[in-house]
C-alpha angles and dihedrals in degrees: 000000000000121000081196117140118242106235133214142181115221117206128173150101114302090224108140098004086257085130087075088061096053096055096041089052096048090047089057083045086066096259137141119225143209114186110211090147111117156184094283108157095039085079117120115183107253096235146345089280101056091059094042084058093050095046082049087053105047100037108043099022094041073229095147093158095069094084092048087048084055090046102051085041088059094043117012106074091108084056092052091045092045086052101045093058105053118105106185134046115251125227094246144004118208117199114177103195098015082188094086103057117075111250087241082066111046090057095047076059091048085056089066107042136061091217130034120193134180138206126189110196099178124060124276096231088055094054106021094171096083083070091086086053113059096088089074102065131075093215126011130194144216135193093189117078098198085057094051097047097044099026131071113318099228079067099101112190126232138163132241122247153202134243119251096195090074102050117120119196095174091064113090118214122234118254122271085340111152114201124196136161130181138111133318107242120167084210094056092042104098088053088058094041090049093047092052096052090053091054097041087047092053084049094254125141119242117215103180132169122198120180122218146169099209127087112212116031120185127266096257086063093064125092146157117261093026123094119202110214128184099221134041114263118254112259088241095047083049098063092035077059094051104042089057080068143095098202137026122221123211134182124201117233104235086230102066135009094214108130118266126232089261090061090062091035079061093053094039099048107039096252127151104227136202123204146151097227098106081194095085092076097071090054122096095242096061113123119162093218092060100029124056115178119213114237101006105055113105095206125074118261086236088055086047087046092054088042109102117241111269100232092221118216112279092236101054086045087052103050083065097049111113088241092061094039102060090050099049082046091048105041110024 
């Protein structure tokens, strides 16, 4: 029998850095592993000229892939070099969000690999682009349902995941003690606004992070409960955040209704969660004691937060942790 490492090729954005604990896990996993994932949304057109000729392109020639050839020329050249030098094909290739990769380069990928896989995190509708693309793949992924049933039938739908390894039992949550973290947009605020109150009404303790680039944000902006902070959390800050907390707090993103990483944080980690994505009572995992969901339960927040926590059935916890996952996605 063959002591051989399984090996993979990662691709996908470096938001987050999530990205790092994808390839550390898998290493432990006992794969090897070749990064092509990179900066994609840091890229700035390099003058007025560059985005005229975009707009040209994909206007008049219906040619939407020319922004996304700009922006793997600016900052793909690791990827190219990573490519060039390999000499064997690798069991797998991963890309999560295939969409940002040209389609020059993705089969120069499938080129190098004996079997190419996609994962599209986001939802299709959000970047339609990845539709042209789904011929390449041998398998590709959704984590959208409603994709998946009234799209193309080679979209199989997924779900995201946590990461088990991370998981802490020893610590102790605070009390009534709600986490989120997410982007500042003045569009989304009432909804936070709105979500803080009701926390703050039913006597719970809001410990929400916004990212934002600007410096000084009106008065109207600041609240109690929210911290405003000038770079994106760490993935791994991140968990050791969410793990000092009773309850998780998720928003749904208006483009899709597939369930978000907190969702299966929540599940992983034993943490009763609130959202406003109605979908997550069609899932295995729902239990009302553990889920309350924003503008459609019946029962007061204050009613879920007296409720005790719901233990759900080890096998269904364990389908969503990262290790199964990436199993089920490579060999099914």
């Amino acid at each position: 029998m063959s002591d051989r490492k399984k090996r993979i090729i990662l691709g996908m954005p470096r938001t987050f850095s999530i990205y790092k604990v994808l390839i550390s896990r898998l290493d432990q996993l006992g794969f090897e592993v070749i990064d092509i994932s990179y900066d994609d949304d840091v890229f700035k057109y390099r003058n007025l000229w560059d985005r005229l000729v975009n707009l040209y392109r994909k206007t008049v020639l219906k040619d939407k892939g020319y922004k996304n050839r700009l922006k793997f020329k600016a900052l793909g050249e690791n990827v190219m070099r990573r490519l060039q030098t390999m000499k064997h094909p690798t069991d797998y290739c991963l890309l999560i969000r295939p969409d940002i990769y040209p389609e020059e380069i993705i089969d120069q990928i499938k080129s190098k690999t004996n079997k190419l896989i996609a994962y599209q995190w986001d939802g299709i509708d959000r970047y339609p682009a990845v539709k042209r693309l789904v011929s390449k793949f041998d398998r590709f992924f959704v984590f959208d349902r409603k994709d998946a049933n009234r799209e193309d039938d080679r979209f199989i739908p997924t779900t995201n995941f946590y990461f088990g390894h991370f998981n802490r039992r020893e610590v102790i949550p605070k009390k009534s003690s709600f986490f989120f973290v997410g982007t500042f947009m003045k569009v989304r605020w009432s909804q936070t606004k709105d979500a803080v109150d009701l926390i703050v009404q039913n006597n719970g303790t809001p410990n929400f992070y916004l990212y934002t680039g600007e410096r000084d944000l009106p008065s109207e902006y600041q609240l109690a409960g929210i911290t405003y902070i000038s770079s994106p959390l760490a993935y791994e800050e991140n968990i050791h955040l969410a793990l000092q907390n009773e309850i998780l707090v998720d928003f749904l993103v208006d483009a899709h209704s597939g369930l978000s990483f907190r969702v299966f944080e929540a599940i992983g980690y034993s943490r009763k969660l609130i959202t406003n994505n109605n979908e997550v009572k069609s899932y295995d995992f729902y239990q009302p004691n553990n889920i309350y969901v924003l503008d459609d339960d019946k029962r007061t927040l204050d009613e879920f937060l007296n409720a005790p926590y719901t233990e759900i059935h080890p096998e269904i916890v364990a389908k969503y942790n990262f290790d199964n996952w990436i199993f089920r996605i490579l060999e099914s």
